[in-house]
C-alpha positions in Angstrom: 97.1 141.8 147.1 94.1 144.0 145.1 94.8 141.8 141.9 94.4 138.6 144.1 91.2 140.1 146.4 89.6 141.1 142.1 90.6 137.4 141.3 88.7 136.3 144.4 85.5 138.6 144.1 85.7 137.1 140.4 85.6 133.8 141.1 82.8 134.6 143.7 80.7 135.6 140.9 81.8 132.6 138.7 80.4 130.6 141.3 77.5 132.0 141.0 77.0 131.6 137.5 78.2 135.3 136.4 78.8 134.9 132.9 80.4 138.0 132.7 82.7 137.6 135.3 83.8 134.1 133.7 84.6 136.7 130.6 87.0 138.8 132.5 88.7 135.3 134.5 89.2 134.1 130.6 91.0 137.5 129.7 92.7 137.6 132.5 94.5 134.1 132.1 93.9 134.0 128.3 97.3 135.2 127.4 99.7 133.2 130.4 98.0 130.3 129.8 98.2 130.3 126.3 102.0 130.3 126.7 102.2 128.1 129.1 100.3 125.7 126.6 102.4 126.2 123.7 105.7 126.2 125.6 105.0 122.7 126.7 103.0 121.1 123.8 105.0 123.1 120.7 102.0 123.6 118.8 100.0 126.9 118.6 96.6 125.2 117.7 97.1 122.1 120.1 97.7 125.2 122.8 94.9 127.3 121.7 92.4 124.3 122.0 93.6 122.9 125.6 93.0 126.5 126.8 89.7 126.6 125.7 89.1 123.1 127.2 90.7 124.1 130.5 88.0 126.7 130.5 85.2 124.8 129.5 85.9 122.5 132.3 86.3 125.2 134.5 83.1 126.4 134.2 81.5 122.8 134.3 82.9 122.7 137.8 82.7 126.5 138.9 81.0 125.2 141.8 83.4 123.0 143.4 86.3 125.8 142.8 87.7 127.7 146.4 87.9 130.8 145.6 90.3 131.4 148.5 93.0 128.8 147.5 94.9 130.0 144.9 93.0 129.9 141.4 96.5 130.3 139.1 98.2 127.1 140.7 94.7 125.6 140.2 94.2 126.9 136.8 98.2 125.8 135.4 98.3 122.6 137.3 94.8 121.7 135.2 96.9 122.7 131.5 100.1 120.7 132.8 98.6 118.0 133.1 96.0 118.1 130.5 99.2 118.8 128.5 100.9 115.7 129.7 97.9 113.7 128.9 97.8 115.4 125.5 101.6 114.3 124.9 101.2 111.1 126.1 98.5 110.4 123.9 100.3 111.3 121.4 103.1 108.7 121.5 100.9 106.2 122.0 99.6 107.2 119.1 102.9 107.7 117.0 103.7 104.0 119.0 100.5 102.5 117.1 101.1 103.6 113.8 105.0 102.6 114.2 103.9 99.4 115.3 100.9 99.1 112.7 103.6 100.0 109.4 106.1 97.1 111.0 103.5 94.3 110.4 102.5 95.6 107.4 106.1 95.7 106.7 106.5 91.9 108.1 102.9 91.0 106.3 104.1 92.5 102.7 107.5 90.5 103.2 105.5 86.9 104.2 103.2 87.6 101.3 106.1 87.8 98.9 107.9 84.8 100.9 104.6 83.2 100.3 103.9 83.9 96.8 107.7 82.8 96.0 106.6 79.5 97.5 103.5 79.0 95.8 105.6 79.7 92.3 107.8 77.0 93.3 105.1 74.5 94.0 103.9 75.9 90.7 106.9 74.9 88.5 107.8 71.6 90.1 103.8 71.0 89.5 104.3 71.6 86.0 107.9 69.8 86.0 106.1 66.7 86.7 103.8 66.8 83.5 104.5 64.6 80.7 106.6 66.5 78.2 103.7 66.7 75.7 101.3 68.2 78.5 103.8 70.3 79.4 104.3 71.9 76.1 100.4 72.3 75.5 100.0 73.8 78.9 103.0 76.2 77.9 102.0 77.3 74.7 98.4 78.2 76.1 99.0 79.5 78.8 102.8 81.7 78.6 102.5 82.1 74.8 99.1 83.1 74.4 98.5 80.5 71.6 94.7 79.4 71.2 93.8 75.4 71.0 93.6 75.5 67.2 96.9 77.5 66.5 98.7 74.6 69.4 96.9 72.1 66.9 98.5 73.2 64.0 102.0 73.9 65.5 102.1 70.3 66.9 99.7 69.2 64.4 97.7 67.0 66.8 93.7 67.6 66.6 92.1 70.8 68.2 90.1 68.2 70.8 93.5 66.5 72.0 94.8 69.9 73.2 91.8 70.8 75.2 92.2 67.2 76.6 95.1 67.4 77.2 94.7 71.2 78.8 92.1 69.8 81.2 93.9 66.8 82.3 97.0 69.2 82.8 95.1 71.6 84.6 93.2 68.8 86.8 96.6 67.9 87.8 98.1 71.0 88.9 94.8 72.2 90.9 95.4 68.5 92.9 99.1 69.0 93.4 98.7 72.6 94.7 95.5 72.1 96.7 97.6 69.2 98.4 100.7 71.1 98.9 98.8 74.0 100.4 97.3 71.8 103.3 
């Protein structure tokens, strides 16, 4: 009964603004609820932090506090549920980033679904170019090969193979733009 009477005169004081008298309700509880904490939330930092907190908010309200109900049921109902709160956030949180990495899962896989469609649309594009264009169009673009050296290898003039570049190009950008509609 003297330890809950010292509590009580305590908790007067707090009341009151006693700084010093907050100091010895810390050390007093400091320890217990410290355990309390890290039993429920596993993690010694997580605990330290929601004591602290508990106290902070303790003393924001030291006014509203009855010192003769019973401060300890008071004090580890406040860290059980600030604990549960805690937790709770916490799979929300881990529930987020789950759901966030499955559409990024689902986005990566529709971008290569996508970019596998677009090299289809590509290919039958370039199917559909005469065989000359086609070969120009190759040779510049998949072999590297400048206008003059695809002049010289089909020995055709240096200003048919840019014609025929742009006109094989003009149709690929109209067949793609359309298909992508």
């Amino acid at each position: 009964m003297t330890i809950n009477y010292s509590i009580e005169s305590i908790l007067v004081d707090v009341i009151q603004g006693d700084q010093a008298a907050f100091a010895k309700l810390y050390r007093h509880y400091r320890t217990p609820a410290f355990k309390f904490c890290l039993y429920l939330l596993k993690d010694q930092e997580e605990a330290e932090n929601m004591v602290h907190d508990v106290f902070i908010k303790i003393w924001e309200r030291r006014t509203s506090i009855n010192p003769s109900l019973n401060f300890n049921s008071y004090l580890f109902t406040c860290l059980r549920n600030m604990a549960f709160d805690y937790l709770k956030q916490v799979e929300k949180s881990q529930l987020l980033k789950q759901r966030y990495m499955d559409r990024m899962q689902s986005v990566h896989e529709e971008e290569a679904d996508d970019q596998e469609a677009r090299l289809q649309l590509l290919q039958a594009a370039i199917n559909s170019l005469s065989d000359k264009r086609k070969v120009i169009l190759l040779l510049n673009i998949e072999g590297g090969k400048s206008y003059q050296e695809i002049a010289e290898l089909l020995r055709i003039s240096k200003n048919t193979v840019k014609n025929q570049l742009v006109k094989a190009k003009q149709v690929l950008r109209e067949k793609l733009d359309f298909a992508l509609l």
